[in-house]
N, C-alpha and C positions, 0 to 999 in steps of 0.2 A: 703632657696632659692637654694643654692646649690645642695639639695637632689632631691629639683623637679626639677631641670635642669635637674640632670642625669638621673630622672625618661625620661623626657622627651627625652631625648638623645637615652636612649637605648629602647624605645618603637621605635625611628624613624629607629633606624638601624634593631630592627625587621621588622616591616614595609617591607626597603631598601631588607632586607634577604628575606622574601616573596615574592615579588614583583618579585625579582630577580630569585627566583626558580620557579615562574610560567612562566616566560618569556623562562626558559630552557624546561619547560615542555612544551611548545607551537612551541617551533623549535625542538624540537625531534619529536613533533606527527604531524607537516608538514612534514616533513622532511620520515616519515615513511609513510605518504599517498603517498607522493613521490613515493618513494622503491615501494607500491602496486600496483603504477598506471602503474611504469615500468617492472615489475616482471609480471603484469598481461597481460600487451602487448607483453612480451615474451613467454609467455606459453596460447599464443590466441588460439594456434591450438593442446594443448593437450588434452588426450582422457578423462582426470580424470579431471583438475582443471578448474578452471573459475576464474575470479577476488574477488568474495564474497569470496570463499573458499580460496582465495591467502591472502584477508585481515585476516581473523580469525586464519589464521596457523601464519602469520606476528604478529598479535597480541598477540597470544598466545606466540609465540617464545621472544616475546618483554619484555612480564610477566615475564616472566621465570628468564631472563635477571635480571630485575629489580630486581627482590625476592632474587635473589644471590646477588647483589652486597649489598640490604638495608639490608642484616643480615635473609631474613624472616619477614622483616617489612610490605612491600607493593609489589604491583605487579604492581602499574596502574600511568600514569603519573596523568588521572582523573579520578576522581569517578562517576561512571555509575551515573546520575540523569534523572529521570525520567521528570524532564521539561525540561530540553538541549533536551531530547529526540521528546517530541511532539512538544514543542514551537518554534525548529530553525531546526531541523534535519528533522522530517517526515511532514511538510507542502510541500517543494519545490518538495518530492517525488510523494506524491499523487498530485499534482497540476500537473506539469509534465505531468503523466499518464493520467489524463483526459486530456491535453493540444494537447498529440500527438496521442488520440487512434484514433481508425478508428471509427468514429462513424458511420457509416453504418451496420459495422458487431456486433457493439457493442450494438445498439440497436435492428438488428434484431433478437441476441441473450439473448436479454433481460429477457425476462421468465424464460430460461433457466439459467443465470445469476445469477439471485435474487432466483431462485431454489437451488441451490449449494450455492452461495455467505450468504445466509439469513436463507432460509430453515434448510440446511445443515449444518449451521455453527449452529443452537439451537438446533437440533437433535443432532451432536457433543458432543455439551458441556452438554448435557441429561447425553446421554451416561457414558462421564470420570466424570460426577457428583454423579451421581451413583456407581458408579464400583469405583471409591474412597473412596466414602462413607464405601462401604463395605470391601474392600481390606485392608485399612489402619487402621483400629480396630484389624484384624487378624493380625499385624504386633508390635499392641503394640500403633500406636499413638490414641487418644481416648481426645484431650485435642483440636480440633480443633470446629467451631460449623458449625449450616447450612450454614452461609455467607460465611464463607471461603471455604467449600467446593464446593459454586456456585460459587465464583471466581476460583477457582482453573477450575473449565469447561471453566469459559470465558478464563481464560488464557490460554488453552492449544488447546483452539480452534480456536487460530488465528495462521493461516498457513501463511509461508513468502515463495512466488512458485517464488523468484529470479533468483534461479539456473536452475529451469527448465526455466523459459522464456526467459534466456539469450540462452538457446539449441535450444529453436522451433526456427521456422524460421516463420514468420507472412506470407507469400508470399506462402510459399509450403503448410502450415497449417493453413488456416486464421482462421477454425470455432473450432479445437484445442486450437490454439493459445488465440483465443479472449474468449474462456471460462476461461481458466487458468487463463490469465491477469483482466479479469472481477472479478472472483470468488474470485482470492486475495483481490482485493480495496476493495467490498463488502462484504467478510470476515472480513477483515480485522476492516473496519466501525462498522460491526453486532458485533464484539467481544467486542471492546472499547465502545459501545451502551452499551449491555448488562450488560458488570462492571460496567459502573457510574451507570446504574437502579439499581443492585445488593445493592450498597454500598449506593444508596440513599433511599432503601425501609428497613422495619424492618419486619427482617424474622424469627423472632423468634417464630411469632405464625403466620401461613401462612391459609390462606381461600379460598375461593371464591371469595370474594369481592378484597381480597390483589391480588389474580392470572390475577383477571382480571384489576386492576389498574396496576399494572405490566406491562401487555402488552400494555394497552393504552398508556403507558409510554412511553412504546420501537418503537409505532407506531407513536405516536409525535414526538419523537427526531428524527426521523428516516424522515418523510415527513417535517416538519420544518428544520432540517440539509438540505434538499436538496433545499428548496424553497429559505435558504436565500442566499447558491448558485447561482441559479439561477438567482437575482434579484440582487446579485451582480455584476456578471456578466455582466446582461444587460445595468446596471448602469456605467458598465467602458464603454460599448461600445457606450453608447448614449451619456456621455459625451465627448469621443474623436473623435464622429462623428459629433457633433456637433460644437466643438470650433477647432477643427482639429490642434493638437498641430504640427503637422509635417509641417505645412505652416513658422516656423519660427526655430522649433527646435525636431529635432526627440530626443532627449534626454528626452526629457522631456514625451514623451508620452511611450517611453520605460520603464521611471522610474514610469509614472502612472500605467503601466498596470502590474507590478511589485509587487508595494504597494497595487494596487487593491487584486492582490489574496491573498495576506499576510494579507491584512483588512479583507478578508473572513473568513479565519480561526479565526483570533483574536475575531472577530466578536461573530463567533459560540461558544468560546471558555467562551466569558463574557456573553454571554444565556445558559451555559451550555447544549448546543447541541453537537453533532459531526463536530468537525472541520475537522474530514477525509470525510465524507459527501459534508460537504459544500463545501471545498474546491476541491475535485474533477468535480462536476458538474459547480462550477467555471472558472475549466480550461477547462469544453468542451462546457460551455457557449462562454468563449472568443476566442476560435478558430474558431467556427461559427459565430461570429458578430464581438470582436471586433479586430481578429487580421486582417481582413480585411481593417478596416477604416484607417488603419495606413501606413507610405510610404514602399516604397518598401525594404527601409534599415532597416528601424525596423523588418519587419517580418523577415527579415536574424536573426537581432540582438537577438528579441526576442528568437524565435525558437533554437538556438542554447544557448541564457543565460539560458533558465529554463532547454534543456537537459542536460549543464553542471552542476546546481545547485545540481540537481538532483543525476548526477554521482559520483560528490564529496560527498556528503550527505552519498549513501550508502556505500560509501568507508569506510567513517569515522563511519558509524554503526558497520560493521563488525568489524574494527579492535577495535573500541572499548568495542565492546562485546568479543571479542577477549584477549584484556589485562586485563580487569575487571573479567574475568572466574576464574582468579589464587586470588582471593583476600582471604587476609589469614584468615582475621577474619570471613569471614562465615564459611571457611574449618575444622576452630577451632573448632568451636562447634560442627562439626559432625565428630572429627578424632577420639572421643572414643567407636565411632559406627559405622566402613564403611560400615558392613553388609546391617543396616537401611538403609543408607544412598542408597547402589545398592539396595537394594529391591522396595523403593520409586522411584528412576531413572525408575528402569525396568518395575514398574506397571505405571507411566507415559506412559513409551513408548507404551506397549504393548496395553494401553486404546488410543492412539492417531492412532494407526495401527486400532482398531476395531471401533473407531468413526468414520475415515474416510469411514470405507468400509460399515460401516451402513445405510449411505445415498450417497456415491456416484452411487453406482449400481442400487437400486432401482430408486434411482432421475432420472437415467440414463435414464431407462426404460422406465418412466412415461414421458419422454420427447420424447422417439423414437417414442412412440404411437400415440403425436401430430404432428410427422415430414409427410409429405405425399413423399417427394423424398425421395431416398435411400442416397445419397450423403449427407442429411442432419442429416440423423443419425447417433447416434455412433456406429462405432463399438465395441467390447469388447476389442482392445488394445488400443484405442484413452482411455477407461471407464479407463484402467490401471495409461493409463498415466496420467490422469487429476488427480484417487486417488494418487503417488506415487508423484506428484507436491504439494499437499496438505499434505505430509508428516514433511515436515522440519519449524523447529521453529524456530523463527528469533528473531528480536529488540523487535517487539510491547507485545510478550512472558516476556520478559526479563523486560520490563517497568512496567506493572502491576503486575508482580511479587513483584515488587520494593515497589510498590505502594498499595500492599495489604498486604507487611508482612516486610517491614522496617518503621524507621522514619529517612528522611535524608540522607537514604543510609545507614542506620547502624539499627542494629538488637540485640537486648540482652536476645531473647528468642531463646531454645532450638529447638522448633520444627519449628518457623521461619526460622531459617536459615537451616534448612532441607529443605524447600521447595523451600528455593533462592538457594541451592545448586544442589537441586535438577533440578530445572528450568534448570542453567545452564548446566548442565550433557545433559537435553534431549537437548536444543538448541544447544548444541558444537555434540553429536551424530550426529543426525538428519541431523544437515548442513552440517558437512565434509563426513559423511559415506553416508548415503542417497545423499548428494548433490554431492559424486563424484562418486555414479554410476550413476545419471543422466543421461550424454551421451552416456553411452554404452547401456544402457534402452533403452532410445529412438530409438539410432542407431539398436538396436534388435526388437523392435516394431513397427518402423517407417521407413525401411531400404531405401523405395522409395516411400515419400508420393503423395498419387495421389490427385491428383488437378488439374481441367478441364484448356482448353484451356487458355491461358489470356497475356494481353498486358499490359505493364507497361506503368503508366499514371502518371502522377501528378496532383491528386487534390488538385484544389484550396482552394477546404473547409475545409482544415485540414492543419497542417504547415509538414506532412510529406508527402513523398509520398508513390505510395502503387500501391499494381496490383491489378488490377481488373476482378475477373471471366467473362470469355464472356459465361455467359448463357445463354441458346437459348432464353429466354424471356424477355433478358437483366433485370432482375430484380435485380440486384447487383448493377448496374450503379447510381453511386449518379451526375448524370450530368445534369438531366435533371428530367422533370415529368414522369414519366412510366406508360406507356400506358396500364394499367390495365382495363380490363372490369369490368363496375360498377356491384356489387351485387346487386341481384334482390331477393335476402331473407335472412335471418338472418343463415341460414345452411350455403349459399354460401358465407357469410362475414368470420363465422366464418372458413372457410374453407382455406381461402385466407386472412389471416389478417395481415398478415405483410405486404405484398405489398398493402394490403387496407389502413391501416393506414399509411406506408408510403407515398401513393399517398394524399390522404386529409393532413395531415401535410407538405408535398410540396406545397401544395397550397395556408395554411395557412400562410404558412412562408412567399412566395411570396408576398401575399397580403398586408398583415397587419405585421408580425414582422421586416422584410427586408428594407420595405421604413422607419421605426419608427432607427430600433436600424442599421442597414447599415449591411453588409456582402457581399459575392458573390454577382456581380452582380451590389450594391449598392454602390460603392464607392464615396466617395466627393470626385466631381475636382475638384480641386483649380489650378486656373490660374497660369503658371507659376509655377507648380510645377516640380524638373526635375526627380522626381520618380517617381511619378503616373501616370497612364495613367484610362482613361475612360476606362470601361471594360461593357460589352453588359449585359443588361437586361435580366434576366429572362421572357420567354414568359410565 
């Protein structure tokens, strides 16, 4: 009796001792997002750093820290996991992003978009799949097979272009801008696509018939991720356009349109779909329909809850890739070979410099030949800086690393933890060195971007506001239907097809989607409300 009391005793004071040391590990890593958020607002207007690169030096510095005081023990208050990562950290990001993009410039940049975002990102990972293949046999490693080496393309083919977007300026650079910020989400999608097909097909003995299931794979997840987006979407807006929760309680429709985009993800995540997918076209479902139907105080609330969610989110990416970089037990396994260790960094890097430039210039090209204005082509230093944003490796790198050569977050093969060492090598490169020439790049390629006449508007159909080019054909103007002359043959459609389709989808909208699911235009009055006001009809 006695002995199991004190069994029972001293399990609760470990217990009590746990508890208690994660409670310390939880106000130290508040407490240093803190430090990031104000360290990065102090060094707003320097030439090198940005906040991402404020958290990763912060984290890193934090490592260091630790690693002294635990003997060499540890470096991390936590341990990098690869589900903190996609489940709670990169939903509110991408949702966000589609929540506040322009969807004007984002659609009419579309082709080009899924060009770079899609294309680009499979010709990428071609590329470091090959050129790995063969590099890392000349080095000695020879113990890896096909799967790993096609993960290794997907992972290194998703670009994290934070640093530059936090430099452009959307306003001076809108069709800059909206590539870069387009080509990340949809890279980013295309990358975590491509791994789960990788990891759910058997490549051992590869064919025709596997190549082409393959792709059927990656075009399913890929058009199903987006539709259940969509439809979730629609389904927040029809429901709080319908029972109009702000008639009694705007909390309540804040906290629905909240859990809506978080069920989207989750959603996609129990179909084994892309929950970057779905959840992006999620959040630019609900800013065309339903962040409308809701009082005036919510779209404050809202609009600024998901930008902060957001902001903390990548805060807390950084610096935790940041502290998790120093962790000893990968470094172990590769301290009696740093030679291997730099050679695999450097053939990383040097395949991530040449996949990029493999399809950013050509894709380039093959996009200028459909532009008919001159203003709508790239130049060759816009081509620079979109390749040189697509350079730096981030979290979604770092996750499937995790997720293709740990269990757990722990690793007890040799050439595993070569690759998570190596991972982190090109992700800490890449962000600090590439991320803090950034500005001076730009500022040398971009010294006074030109960009036509324009007045600052606030669009209603977006929770941000934005300039809007005054083109002489006003074809930018998302205010109204645009007086486009109808095609009279299939040359002149194709000819003019943006402002084609954008004119027929304005009408469609108007017609049928707008009176069903509410938005601009369609607001519910309700009597007695002191927030809403009736707002005019689209003609």
């Amino acid at each position: 009796m006695t002995v199991g009391l004190s069994f029972v005793v001293s399990k609760l004071q470990m217990l009590s001792t746990s508890d208690h040391a994660s409670v310390v590990s939880m106000n130290l890593f508040v407490a240093l997002l803190c430090a990031c958020i104000v360290i990065g607002h102090l060094l707003e207007e320097n030439r090198w750093m940005n906040e991402s690169i404020t958290a990763l030096v912060i984290g890193l510095c934090t490592g260091v820290v630790i690693l002294l005081i635990s003997g060499g023990k540890s470096s991390h208050l936590l341990v990098f996991s690869e589900d903190l990562f996609f489940i709670y950290l990169l939903p509110p990001i991408i949702f966000n992003a589609g929540f506040q993009v322009k969807k004007k410039q984002f659609f009419k940049n579309f082709i080009t978009i899924v060009l770079f975002g899609a294309v680009g990102t499979l010709i990428s990972c071609t590329i470091i799949t090959l050129g790995a293949t063969q590099l890392f046999k000349k080095i000695g490693i020879d113990s890896l097979d096909i799967g790993d080496y096609l993960a290794i393309g997907a992972i290194f083919a998703a670009t994290d272009s934070v640093c530059t977007l936090q430099v452009l300026n959307q306003d001076e650079t809108p069709l800059l801008y909206s590539l870069v910020f387009g080509e990340g989400v949809v890279n980013d999608a295309t990358s975590v696509v491509l791994f789960n097909a990788i990891q759910n097909f058997d490549l051992t003995h590869i064919d025709s018939k596997t190549a082409l299931q393959f792709l059927g794979n990656f075009l399913y997840l890929f058009a199903a991720s987006t539709l259940l987006g969509v439809l979730t979407g629609l389904l927040s807006a029809y429901v709080i356009k319908k029972l109009y929760f702000g008639r009694h309680s705007t909390d309540r429709e804040v906290a629905l349109m909240i859990l809506m985009a978080y069920l989207s993800y989750m959603l996609a995540e129990l179909l084994n779909l892309s929950g970057i997918l779905t959840v992006f076209f999620c959040g630019i479902v609900m800013s065309h329909y339903t962040w409308h139907n809701v009082t005036e105080s919510s779209r404050i609330t809202t609009k600024h809850a998901f930008a902060t969610l957001s902001f903390v989110a990548e805060i807390f990416i950084f610096l935790y890739v940041g502290m998790d970089a120093l962790d000893i037990e990968k470094w172990r396994f590769v301290s009696d070979s740093p030679g291997k260790s730099v050679a695999v960094s450097s053939i990383m890097l040097g395949l991530v410099l040449v996949g990029r430039a493999a399809f950013v210039f050509p894709l380039s090209f093959l996009s200028n030949l459909s532009k008919k204005s001159q203003h709508e082509k790239l130049s060759i230093r816009q081509q620079v800086v979109i390749w040189w944003a697509g350079l730096m490796r981030g979290a979604v790198s770092m996750a499937l690393a995790y997720n293709q050569f740990t269990r757990s977050g722990h690793t007890q093969l040799r050439v595993n933890a070569l690759m998570i060492t190596s991972t982190i090598t090109v992700v800490l490169v890449s962000t600090m060195v590439f991320g803090m020439m950034t500005k001076p790049l730009i500022s040398f390629l971009l010294p006074n971007p030109k960009h036509t006449t324009s007045m600052t508007l606030s669009d209603p159909s977006t929770p941000k506001s934005f300039t809007a080019p005054l083109l002489g054909s006003a074809q930018d103007s998302d205010f109204g239907v645009i007086d486009v002359p109808r095609p009279n043959s299939i040359r002149a459609l194709l000819a003019t097809p943006t402002h084609t389709v954008h004119r027929y989808w304005r009408k469609f909208d108007d017609a049928f989607m707008r009176p069903v699911f509410g938005g601009r235009g369609f607001v519910p009055f309700v009597p007695g409300s002191p927030t809403e006001r009736r707002e005019p009809q689209w003609q």
